[in-house]
C-alpha positions in Angstrom: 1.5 -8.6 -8.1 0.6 -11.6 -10.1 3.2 -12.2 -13.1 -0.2 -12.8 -15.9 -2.1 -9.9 -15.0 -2.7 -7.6 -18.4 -0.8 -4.3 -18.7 -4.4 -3.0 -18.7 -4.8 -4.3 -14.9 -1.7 -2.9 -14.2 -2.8 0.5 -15.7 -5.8 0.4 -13.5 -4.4 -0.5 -10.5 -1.7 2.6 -10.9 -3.8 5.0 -11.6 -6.3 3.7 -8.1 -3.0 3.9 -6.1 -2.8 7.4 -7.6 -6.3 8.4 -6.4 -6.0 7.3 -3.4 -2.4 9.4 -2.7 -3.9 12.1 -4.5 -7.4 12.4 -4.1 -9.9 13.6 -6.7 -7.8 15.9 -8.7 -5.1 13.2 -9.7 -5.9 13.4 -13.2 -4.7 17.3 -13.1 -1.2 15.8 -12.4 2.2 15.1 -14.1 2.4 11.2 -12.4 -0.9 10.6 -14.0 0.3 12.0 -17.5 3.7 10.0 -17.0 2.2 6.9 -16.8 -0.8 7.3 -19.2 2.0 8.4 -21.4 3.8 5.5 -20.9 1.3 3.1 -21.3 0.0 4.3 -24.9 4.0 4.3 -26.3 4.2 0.6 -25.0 1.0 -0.5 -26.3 1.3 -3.7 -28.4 0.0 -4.2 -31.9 -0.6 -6.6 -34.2 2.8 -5.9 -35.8 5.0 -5.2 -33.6 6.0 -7.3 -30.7 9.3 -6.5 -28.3 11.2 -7.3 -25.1 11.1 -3.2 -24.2 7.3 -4.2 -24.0 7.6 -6.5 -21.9 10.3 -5.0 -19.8 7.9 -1.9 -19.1 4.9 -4.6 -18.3 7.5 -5.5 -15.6 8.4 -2.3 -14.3 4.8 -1.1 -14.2 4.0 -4.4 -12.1 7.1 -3.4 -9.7 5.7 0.1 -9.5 2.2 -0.9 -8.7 3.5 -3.1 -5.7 5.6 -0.5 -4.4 2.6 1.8 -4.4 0.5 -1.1 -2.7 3.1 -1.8 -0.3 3.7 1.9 0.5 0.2 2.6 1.5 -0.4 -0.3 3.5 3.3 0.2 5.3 2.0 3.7 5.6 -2.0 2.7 6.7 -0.2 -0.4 9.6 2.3 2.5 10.8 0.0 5.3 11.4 -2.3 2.8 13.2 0.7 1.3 15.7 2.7 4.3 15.9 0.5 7.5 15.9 -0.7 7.2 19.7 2.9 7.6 20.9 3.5 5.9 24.1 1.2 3.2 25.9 0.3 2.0 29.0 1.5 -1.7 29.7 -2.3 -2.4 29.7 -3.1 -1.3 25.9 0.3 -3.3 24.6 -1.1 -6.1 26.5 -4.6 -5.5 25.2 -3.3 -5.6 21.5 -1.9 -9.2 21.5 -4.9 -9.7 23.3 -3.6 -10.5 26.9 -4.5 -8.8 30.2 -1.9 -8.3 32.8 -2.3 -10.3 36.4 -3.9 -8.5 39.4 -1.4 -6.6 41.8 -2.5 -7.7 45.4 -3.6 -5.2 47.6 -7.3 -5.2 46.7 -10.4 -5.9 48.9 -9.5 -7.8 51.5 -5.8 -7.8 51.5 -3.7 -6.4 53.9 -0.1 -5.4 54.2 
């Protein structure tokens, strides 16, 4: 996550991390009232400007890239790992190599 973004990015990109873990209903649950809680507390105003603030801006940046990062670890491990074992031809296949011909086609003989 970008250090600048506003804590109302931040917000945003939480609560889409949220939908997508959750689906449609994520509204109906306690992480969404958590953080929509904790985003209206540390809401700044024209008088009244402090590190806690800022320190929550911070941790709700960490928190959205450990969301981000979860689902993509998650999204790259279920595509790699989920097929359980492979032939030597599919690993070769993925890195986009082929393996050499065994002799003992047409036209050979032993």
């Amino acid at each position: 996550m970008a250090a600048l973004s506003s804590p109302l990015t931040v917000c945003r990109g939480i609560l889409k991390e949220l939908r997508l873990i959750q689906g449609p209903s994520y509204k109906q649950s306690p992480a969404f009232n958590y953080v929509m809680d904790q985003f209206r507390k540390n809401k700044v105003t024209a008088e009244r400007y402090c590190r806690a603030q800022q320190e929550a801006h911070h941790a709700s940046q960490a928190y959205l890239c450990l969301l981000a990062s979860t689902r993509n670890h998650m999204a790259l491990h279920n595509l790699y790992h989920a097929k359980g074992e492979r032939s030597p031809e599919q690993v070769a296949g993925l890195v986009g190599l082929r393996l050499p011909q065994q002799p003992g086609g047409k036209g050979w003989e032993k």
